[in-house]
TIZA-411211 format. One line per field, with one value per residue (C-alpha): residue in three letters; x, y, z. Coordinates in Angstrom, 2 decimals, padded with zeros to 5 digits. Example, Ala and Ser with C-alpha at 12.3 -4.5 7.8 and 13.67 -1.06 7.14 Angstrom:
// TIZA-411211
marza (ALA, SER)
xx (012.30, 013.67)
yy (-004.50, -001.06)
zz (007.80, 007.14)
END
This chain:
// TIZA-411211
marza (UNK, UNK, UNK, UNK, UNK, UNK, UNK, UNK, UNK, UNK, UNK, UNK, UNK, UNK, UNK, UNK, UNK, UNK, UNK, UNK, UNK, UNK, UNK, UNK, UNK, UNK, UNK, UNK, UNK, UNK, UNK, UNK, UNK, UNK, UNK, UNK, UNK, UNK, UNK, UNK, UNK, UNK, UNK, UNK, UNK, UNK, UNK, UNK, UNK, UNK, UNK, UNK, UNK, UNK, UNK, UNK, UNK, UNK, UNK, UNK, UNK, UNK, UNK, UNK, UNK, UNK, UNK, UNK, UNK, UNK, UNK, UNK, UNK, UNK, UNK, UNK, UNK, UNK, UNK, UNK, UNK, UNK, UNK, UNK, UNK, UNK, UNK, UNK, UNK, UNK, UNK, UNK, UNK, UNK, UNK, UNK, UNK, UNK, UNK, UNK, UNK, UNK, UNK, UNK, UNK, UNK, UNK, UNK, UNK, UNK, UNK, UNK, UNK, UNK, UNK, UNK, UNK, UNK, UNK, UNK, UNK, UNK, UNK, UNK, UNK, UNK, UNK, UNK, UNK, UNK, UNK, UNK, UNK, UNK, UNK, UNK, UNK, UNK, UNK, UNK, UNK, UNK, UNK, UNK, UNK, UNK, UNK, UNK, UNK, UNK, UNK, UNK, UNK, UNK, UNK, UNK, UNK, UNK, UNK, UNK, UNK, UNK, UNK, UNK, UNK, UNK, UNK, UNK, UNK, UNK, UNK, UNK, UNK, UNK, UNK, UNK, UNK, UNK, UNK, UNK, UNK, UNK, UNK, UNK, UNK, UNK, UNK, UNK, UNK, UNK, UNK, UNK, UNK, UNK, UNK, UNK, UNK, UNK, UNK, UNK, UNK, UNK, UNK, UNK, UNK, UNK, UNK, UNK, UNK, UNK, UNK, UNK, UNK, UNK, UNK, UNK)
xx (-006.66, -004.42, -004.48, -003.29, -003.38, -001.93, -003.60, -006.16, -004.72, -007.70, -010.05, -012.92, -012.11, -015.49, -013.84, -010.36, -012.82, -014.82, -011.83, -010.48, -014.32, -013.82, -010.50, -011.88, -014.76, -012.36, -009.72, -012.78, -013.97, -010.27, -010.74, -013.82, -012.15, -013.57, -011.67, -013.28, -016.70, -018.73, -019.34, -023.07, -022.95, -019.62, -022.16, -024.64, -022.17, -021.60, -024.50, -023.55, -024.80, -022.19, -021.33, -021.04, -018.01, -016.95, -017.04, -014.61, -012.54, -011.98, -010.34, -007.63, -007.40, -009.65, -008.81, -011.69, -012.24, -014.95, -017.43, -015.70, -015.16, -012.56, -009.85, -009.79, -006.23, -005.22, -007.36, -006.50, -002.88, -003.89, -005.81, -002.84, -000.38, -003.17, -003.18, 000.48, -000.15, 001.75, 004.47, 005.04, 004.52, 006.44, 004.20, 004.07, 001.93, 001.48, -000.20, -000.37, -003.85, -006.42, -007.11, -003.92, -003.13, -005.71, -004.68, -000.99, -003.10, -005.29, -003.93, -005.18, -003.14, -000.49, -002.33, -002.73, 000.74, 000.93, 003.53, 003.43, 006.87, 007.54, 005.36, 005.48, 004.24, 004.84, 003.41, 006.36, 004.70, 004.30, 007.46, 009.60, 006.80, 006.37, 002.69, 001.98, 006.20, 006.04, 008.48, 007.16, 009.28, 009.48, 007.72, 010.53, 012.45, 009.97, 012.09, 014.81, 012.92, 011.37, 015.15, 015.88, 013.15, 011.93, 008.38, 006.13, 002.90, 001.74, -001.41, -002.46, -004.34, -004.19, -007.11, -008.18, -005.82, -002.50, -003.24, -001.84, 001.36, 001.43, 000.77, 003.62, 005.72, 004.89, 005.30, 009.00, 009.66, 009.04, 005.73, 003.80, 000.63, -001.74, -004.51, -006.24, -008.89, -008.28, -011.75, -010.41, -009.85, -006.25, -004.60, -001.85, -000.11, -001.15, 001.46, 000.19, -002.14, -005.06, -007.59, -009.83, -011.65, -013.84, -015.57, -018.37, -019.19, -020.07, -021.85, -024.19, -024.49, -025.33, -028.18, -029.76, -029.63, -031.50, -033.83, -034.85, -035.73, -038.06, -039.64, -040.12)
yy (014.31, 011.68, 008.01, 005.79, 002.13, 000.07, 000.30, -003.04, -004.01, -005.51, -002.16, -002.28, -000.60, 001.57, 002.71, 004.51, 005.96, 007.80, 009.04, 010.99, 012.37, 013.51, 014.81, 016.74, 018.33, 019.18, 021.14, 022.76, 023.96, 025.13, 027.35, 028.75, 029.39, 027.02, 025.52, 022.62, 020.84, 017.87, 014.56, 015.25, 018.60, 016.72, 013.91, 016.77, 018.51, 014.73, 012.73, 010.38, 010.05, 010.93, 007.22, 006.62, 009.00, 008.08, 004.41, 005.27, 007.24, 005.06, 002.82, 004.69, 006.06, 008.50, 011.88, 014.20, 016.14, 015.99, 019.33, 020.55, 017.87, 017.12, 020.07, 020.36, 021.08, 018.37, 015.68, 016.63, 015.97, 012.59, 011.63, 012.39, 010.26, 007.35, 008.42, 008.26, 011.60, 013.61, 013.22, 013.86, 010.91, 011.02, 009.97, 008.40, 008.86, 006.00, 007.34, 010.87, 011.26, 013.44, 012.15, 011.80, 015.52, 016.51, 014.75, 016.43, 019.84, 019.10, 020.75, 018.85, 016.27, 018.32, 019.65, 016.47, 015.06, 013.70, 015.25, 013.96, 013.80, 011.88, 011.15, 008.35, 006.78, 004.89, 007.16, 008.86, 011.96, 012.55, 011.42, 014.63, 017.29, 019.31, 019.40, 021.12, 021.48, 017.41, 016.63, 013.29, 010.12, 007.00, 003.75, 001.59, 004.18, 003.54, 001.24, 004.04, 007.23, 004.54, 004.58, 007.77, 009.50, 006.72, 006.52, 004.23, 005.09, 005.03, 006.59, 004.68, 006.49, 004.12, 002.81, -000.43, -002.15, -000.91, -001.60, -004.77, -004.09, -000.68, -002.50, -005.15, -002.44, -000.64, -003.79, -004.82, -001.50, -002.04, 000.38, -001.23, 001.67, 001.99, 003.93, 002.58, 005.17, 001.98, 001.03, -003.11, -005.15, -005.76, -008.95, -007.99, -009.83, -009.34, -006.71, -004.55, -001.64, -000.51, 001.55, 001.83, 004.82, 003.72, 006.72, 005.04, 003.32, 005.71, 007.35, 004.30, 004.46, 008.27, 007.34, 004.36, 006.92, 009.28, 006.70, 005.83, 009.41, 009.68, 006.36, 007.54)
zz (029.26, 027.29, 028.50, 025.70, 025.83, 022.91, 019.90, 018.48, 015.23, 014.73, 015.10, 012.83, 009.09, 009.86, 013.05, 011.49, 008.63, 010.98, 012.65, 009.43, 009.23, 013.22, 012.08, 009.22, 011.29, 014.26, 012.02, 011.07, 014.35, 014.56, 012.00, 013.43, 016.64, 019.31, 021.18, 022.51, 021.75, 023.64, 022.00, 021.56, 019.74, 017.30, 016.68, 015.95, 013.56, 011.93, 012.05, 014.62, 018.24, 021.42, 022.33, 018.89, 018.91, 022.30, 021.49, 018.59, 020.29, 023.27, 021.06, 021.23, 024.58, 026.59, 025.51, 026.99, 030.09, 032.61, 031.62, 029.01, 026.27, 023.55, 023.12, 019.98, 019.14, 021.33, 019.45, 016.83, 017.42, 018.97, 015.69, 013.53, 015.38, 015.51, 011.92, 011.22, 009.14, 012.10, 009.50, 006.07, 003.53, 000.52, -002.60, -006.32, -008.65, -011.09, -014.43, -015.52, -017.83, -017.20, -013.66, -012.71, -013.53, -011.26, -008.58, -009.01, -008.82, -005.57, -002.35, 000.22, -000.13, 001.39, 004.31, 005.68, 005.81, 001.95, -000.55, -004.07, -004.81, -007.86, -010.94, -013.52, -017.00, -019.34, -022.11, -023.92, -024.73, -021.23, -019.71, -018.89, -019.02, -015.81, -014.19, -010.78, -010.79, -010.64, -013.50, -015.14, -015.18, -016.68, -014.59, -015.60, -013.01, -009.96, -007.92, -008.15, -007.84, -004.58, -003.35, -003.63, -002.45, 000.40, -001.05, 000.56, -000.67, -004.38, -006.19, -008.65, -011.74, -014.92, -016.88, -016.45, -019.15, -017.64, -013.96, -013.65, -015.10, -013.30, -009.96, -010.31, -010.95, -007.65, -005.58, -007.22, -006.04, -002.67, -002.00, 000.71, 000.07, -002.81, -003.30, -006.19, -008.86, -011.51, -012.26, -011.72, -008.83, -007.50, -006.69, -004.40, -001.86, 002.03, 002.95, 000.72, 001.97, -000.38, -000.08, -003.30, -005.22, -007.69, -008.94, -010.90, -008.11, -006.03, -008.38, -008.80, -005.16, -005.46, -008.01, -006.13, -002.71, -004.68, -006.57, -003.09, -001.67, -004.71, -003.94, -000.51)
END
């Protein structure tokens, strides 16, 4: 049962985080062949309680049924179009080392509604190889390949030094979307989407988790 009011644009960060973690979990019951599962045993599955998840989800309309629970294909349609990734989102990547050549290799981009379609450096020895059938460009030809290919999202894979340069070259271009694995803090203006992946980071998070078990 669908009943969608308008979406919050103010809805807590923590909120549209946990629903890509429902998402996740609910193509995964797909794939084990139920169809539909209760708040309580999702929550059990996740970690969270029921009116956790029904809190979050209410955000965005009610979408269960009385005695049964969420249909899972159907939520899961509903998440993607709160999402936006019922569509496919053309993508750049900005900065083709070692880590960006791994992120032209991962598939799971693509299964959720993100196709790398362009790739870019400013590193001559790379510009014009072909990785992952990606042929490399030059950055000085973002705001073009941008154009041509109607990118809107950018990922974001130089070290620390280059990152500043790199990122005013993805703005002039017009890319409202980054998603950041520069270990550096971006200055970008407010129209700007970014969502940051500092590796290190949560590594030391990692280590302090597991300093504190020990403790314990």
């Amino acid at each position: 049962m669908s009943n969608k009011p308008p979406i919050d644009s103010k809805i807590p960060k923590a909120v549209v985080s946990r629903l890509s973690l429902y998402l996740r979990e609910l193509q995964q019951l797909i794939r084990e062949g139920i169809p539909t599962i209760s708040s309580t045993k999702l929550g059990r599955r996740l970690g969270f309680t029921a009116s956790q998840i029904r809190k979050d989800i209410a955000y965005f309309g009610q979408f269960g049924y009385p005695g049964i629970g969420y249909k899972c294909e159907e939520l899961v349609a509903e998440i993607r179009s709160i999402l936006g990734t019922d569509r496919t989102w053309p993508v750049v990547l900005v900065g083709c080392g070692n880590l960006g050549q791994a992120l032209l290799g991962y598939r799971g981009f693509s299964t959720q509604g993100f196709e790398v379609v362009a790739a870019v450096d400013v590193d001559e020895s790379l510009v014009g190889n072909t990785i992952e059938g990606i042929q490399i460009d030059r950055l000085s030809r973002l705001s073009e390949i941008v154009r041509e290919k109607g990118v809107r999202v950018a990922i974001l894979a130089v070290p620390s030094e280059a990152a500043e340069s790199a990122v005013e070259a993805i703005v002039d271009a017009g890319i409202t979307g980054i998603l950041n694995f520069a270990p550096v803090t971006l200055a970008l203006p407010k129209n700007i989407g970014l969502v940051e992946v500092d590796l290190a980071r949560e590594l030391e998070q990692l280590a302090f988790s597991v300093l504190q078990k020990d403790e314990s």
